[in-house]
C-alpha positions in Angstrom: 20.4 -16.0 -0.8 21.8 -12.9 -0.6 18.8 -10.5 -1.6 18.6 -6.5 -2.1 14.9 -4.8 -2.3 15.2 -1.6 -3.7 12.6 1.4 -3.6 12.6 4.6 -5.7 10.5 6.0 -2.6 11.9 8.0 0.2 12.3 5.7 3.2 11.5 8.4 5.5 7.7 9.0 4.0 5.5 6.3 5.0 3.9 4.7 1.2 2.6 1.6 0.3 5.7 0.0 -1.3 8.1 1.1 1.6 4.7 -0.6 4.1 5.3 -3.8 1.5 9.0 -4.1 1.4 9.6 -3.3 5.0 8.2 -6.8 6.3 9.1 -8.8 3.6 12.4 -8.4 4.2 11.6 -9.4 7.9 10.1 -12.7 6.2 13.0 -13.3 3.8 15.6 -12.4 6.8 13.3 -14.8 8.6 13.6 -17.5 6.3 17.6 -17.7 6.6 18.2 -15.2 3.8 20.6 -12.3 3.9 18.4 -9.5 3.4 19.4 -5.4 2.3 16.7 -2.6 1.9 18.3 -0.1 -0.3 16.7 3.3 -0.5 16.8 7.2 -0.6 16.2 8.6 2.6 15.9 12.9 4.0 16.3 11.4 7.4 19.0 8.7 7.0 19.6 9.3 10.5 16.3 7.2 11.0 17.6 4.4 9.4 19.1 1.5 11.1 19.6 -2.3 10.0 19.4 -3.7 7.4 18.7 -0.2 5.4 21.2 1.1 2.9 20.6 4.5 1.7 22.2 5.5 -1.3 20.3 9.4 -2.1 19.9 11.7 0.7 17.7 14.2 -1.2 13.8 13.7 -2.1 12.2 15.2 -4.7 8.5 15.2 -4.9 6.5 13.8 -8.2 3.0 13.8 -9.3 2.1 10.1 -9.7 -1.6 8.5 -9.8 -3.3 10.9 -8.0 -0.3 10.8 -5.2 2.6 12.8 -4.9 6.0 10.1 -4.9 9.0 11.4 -3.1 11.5 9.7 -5.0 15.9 10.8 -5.4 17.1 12.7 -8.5 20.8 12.9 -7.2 23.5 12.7 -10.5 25.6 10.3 -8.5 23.3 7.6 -7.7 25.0 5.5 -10.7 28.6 5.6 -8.8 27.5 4.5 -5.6 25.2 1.8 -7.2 28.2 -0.1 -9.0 30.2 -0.1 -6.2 27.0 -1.5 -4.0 26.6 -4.3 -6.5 30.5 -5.1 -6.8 30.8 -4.7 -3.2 27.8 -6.8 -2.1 27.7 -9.2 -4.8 23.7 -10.1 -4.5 22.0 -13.1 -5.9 19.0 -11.1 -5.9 18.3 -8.1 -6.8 14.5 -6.9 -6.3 13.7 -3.9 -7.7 10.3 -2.2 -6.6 8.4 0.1 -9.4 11.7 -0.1 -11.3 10.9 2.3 -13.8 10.3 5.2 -11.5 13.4 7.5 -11.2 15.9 7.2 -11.0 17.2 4.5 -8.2 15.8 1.7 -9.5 17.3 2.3 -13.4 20.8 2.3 -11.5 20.1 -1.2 -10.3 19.0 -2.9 -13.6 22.0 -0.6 -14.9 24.7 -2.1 -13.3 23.2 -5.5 -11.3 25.0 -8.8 -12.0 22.5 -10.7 -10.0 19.0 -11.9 -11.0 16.5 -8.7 -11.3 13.3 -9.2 -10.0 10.5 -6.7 -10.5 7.3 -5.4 -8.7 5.1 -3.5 -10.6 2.7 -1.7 -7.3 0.8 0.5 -9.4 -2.7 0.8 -11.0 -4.6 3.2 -12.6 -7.9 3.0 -14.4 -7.2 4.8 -17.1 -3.6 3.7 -18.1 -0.4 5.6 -17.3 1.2 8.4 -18.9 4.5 7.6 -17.4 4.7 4.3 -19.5 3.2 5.6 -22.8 5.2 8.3 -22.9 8.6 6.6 -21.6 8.2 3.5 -23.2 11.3 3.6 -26.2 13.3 4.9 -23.4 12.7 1.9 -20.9 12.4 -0.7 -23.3 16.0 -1.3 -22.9 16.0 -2.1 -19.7 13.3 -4.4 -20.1 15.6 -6.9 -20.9 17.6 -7.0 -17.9 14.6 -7.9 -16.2 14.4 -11.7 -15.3 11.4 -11.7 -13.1 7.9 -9.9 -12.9 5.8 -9.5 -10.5 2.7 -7.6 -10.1 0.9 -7.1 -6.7 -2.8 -7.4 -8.4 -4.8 -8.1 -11.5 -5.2 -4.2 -11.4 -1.7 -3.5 -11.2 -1.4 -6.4 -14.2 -3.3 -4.8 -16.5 -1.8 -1.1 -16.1 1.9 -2.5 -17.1 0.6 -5.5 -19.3 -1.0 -2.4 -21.7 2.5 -0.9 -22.6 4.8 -4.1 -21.6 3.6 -7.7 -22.7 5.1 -10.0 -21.1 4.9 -12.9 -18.5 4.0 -11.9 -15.1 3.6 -13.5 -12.1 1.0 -11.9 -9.6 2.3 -11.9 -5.7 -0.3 -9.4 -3.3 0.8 -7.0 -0.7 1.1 -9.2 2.3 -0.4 -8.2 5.9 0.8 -9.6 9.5 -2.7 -11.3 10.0 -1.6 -12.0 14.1 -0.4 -8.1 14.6 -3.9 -6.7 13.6 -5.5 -9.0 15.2 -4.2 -8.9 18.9 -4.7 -4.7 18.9 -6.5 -3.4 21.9 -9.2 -1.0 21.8 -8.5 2.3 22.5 -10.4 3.8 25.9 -10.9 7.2 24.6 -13.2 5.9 22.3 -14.8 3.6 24.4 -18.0 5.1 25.4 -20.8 4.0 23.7 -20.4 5.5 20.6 -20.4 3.7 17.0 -16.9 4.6 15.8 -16.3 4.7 11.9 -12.9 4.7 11.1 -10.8 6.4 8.3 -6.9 5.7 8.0 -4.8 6.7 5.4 -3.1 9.7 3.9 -5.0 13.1 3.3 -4.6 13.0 -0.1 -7.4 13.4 -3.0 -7.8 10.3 -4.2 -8.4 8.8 -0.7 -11.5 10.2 -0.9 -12.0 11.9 2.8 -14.3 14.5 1.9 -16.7 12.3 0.2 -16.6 10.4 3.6 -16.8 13.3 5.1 -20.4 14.4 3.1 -21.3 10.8 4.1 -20.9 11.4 7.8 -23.0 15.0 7.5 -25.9 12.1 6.2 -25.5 9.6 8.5 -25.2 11.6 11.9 -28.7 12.8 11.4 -30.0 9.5 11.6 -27.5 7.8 14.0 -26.3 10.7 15.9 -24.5 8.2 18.3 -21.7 8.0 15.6 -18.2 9.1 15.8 -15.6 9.5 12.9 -11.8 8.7 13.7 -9.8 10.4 11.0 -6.1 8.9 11.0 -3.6 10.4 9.0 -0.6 12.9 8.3 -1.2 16.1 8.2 -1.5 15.8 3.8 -2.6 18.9 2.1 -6.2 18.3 2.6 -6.8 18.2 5.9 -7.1 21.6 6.3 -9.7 22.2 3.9 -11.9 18.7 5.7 -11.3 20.3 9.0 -13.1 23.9 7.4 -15.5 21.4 6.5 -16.5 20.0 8.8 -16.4 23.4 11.1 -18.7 25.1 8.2 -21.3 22.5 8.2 -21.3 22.0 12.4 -20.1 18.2 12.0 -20.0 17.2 15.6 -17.8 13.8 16.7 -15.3 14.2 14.1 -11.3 14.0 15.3 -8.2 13.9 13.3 -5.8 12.2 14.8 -2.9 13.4 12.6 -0.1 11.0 12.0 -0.3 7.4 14.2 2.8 5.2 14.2 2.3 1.8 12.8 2.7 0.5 15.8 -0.7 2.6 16.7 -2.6 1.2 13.7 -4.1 -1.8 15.4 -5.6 -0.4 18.1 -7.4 1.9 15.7 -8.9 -1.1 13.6 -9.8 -2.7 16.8 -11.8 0.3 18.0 -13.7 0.7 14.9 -17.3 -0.7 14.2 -16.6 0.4 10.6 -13.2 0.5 8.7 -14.1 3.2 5.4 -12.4 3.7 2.8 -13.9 5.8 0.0 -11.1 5.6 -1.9 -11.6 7.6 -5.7 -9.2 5.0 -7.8 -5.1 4.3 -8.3 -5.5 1.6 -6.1 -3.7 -1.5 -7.1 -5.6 -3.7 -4.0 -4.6 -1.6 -1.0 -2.5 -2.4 1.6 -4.6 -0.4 4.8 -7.7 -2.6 3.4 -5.8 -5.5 4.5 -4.9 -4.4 7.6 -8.3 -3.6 8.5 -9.5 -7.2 7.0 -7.2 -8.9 9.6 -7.9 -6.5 12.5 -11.8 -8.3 11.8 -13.5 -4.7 11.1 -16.5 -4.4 8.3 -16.1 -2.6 5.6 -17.5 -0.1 3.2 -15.3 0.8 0.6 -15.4 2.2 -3.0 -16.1 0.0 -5.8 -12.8 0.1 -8.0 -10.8 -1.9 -9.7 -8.0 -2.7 -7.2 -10.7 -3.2 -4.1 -13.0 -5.1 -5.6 -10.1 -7.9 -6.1 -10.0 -8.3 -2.3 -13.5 -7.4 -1.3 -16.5 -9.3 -2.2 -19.8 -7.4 -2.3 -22.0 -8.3 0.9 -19.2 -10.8 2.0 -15.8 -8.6 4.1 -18.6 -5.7 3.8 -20.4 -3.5 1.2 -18.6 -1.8 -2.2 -20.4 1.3 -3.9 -19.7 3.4 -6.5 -16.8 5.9 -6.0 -17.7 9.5 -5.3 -21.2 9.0 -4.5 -21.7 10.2 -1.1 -25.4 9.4 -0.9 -24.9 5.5 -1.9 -21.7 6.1 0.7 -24.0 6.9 3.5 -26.4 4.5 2.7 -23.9 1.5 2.7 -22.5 3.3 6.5 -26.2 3.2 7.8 -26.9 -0.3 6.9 -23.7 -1.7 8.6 -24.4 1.3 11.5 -28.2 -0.4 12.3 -27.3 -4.1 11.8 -24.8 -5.6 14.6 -25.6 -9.1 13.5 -24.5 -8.5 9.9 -21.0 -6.2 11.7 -20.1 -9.4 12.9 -20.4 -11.8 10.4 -18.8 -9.4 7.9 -15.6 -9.0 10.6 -15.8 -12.7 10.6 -15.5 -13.3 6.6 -12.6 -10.5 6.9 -10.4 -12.2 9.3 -10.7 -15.4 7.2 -9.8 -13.6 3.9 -7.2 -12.0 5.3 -5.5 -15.3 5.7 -5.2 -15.8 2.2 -2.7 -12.7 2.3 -0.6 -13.2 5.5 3.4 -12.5 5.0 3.8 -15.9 5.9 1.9 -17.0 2.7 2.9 -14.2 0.5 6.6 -14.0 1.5 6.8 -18.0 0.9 5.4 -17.2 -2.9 8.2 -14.9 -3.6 11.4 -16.8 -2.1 10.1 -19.9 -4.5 9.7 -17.5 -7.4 13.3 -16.0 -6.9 14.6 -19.3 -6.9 12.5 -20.2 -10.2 14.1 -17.4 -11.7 17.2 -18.0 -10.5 17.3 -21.7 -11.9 15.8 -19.9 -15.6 18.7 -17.9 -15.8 21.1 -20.4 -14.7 19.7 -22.7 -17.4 19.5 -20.2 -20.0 23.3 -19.1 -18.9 24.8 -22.6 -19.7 
């Protein structure tokens, strides 16, 4: 098959549908398949392979809780024809295809059969869809496949577009996070809690960060590992933490992916204290195949992946106190660290690429064979 993922989302800022399409097209490259990621880039110098960048401006949006970098440029429609006629795909996936304006182009002019993945959640519904929805509904029709990554992600576009939808997760490489090597540096006795992801608000970091004040008084043997890009929070955690005399806390800043499994593998603790718009979490994965415990925020999208006393321990979001509590029982227990690494590792199996990848090439060809049918 000749297959083209598209993103709305920058290519050059790291996100969790750029984390999901880039290895799935390894997979479906993998499998035999020609294989074309098509997105907007600043850097498209960076991009090599099989990445086609069609927009070479990004333009930044509010969107659950996040800011999503996506390409307003008036002649993305031009350059998307002549991609299709050119190219002549048999699939055409389209990733959060009603965020602008990429994605539109695609169902707009594609002769192939459109697949859709809908990556977003958010507890409270979206104003994007209720407010759009006459002006998408259109569209909706040149859609011949659905896919949402979660239940959570499910039930935000079920509420304003019911329909039949087939749910795929995120995928993770379960050997890649596995094989990491701890990092020496952090190697010297001290119980290392880890946070990775971007310093944005509804990550959660300085909830963590209250959490830490609570536990370094009764384990002060503890280390935090912040890991992320320098997001427009981390200068008011890093006042913080120098205000409040929080000792054994470093921000890494940005890590390469290639970094990330080191980090998981030198963690006692993966956190993530994560506020909500979370459709299951991509980095929760990676940290459940890199075998780390975890404490995590009880919401919608986690608590799909994470069981309660099983991977590791859930609490209420924003509650720092219940937070600290949940660090300091993993923190004094070893026993119940390694069981809980244990049941990660063998959940995380149920979401390696190798799985997940083979669930969407069977579901392109269903889809396929639907519109064929329907066709003749």
């Amino acid at each position: 098959m000749k297959i083209a993922l598209v993103t709305p989302y920058d290519w050059a800022t790291p996100g969790g549908v750029n984390l999901h399409i880039a290895p799935l097209a390894e997979r479906l490259k993998h499998a035999g398949n020609d294989v074309r990621i098509v997105a907007p880039s600043s850097r498209p110098e960076r991009d090599q392979g099989c990445v086609t960048v069609i927009g070479e401006s990004a333009f930044g949006l509010p969107a659950t809780g996040s800011v999503a970098n996506v390409c307003l440029s008036y002649d993305l429609g031009p350059r998307v024809k002549q991609l299709c006629a050119r190219e002549q795909f048999d699939i055409v996936h389209v990733h959060e295809p009603f965020m602008p304006l990429l994605p539109f182009q695609f169902l707009r002019y594609s002769t192939a059969a459109n697949i859709a993945t809908f990556h977003a959640a958010r507890e409270g519904g979206s104003r994007l869809y209720a407010y759009s929805k006459y002006i998408i509904r259109p569209w909706w029709g040149r859609i011949q496949g659905r896919i949402a990554v979660s239940g959570a992600a499910l039930r935000l576009i079920g509420k304003h577009f019911a329909s039949r939808y087939r749910i795929i997760p995120n995928g993770v490489d379960c050997g890649f996070f596995a094989d990491g090597s701890p990092i020496a540096e952090f190697g010297d006795g001290k119980r290392n809690i880890l946070f990775l992801g971007r310093l944005e608000k509804r990550k959660g970091l300085p909830f963590l960060l209250e959490a830490f004040a609570l536990v370094k008084h009764d384990f002060p043997n503890t280390r935090l590992v912040v890991v992320g890009g320098d997001g427009g929070l981390r200068s008011v955690c890093e006042l913080y933490v120098e205000r409040n005399r929080l000792a054994d806390v470093v921000f890494t800043g940005y890590v390469p992916d290639e970094a990330k499994p080191r980090y998981f593998r030198t963690a006692d603790i993966y956190c993530a204290p994560n506020t909500g718009g979370e459709s299951m979490g991509i980095v929760l994965l990676e940290a459940l195949a890199a075998g780390v415990p975890i404490a995590a925020s009880r919401i919608e999208g986690f608590s799909e992946v994470l069981t309660d006393g099983g991977e590791g321990l859930l609490v209420q979001p924003r509650d720092s106190q219940a937070l600290a509590a949940a660090l300091k029982r993993l923190l004094s227990d070893q026993g119940l660290r390694k069981k809980m690494g244990h049941e990660a590792q063998k959940t995380a199996k149920r979401y390696d690429w190798a799985r997940v990848s083979a669930q969407i090439i069977d579901y392109y060809k269903e889809c396929m064979a639907d519109r064929s049918q329907a066709e003749t």
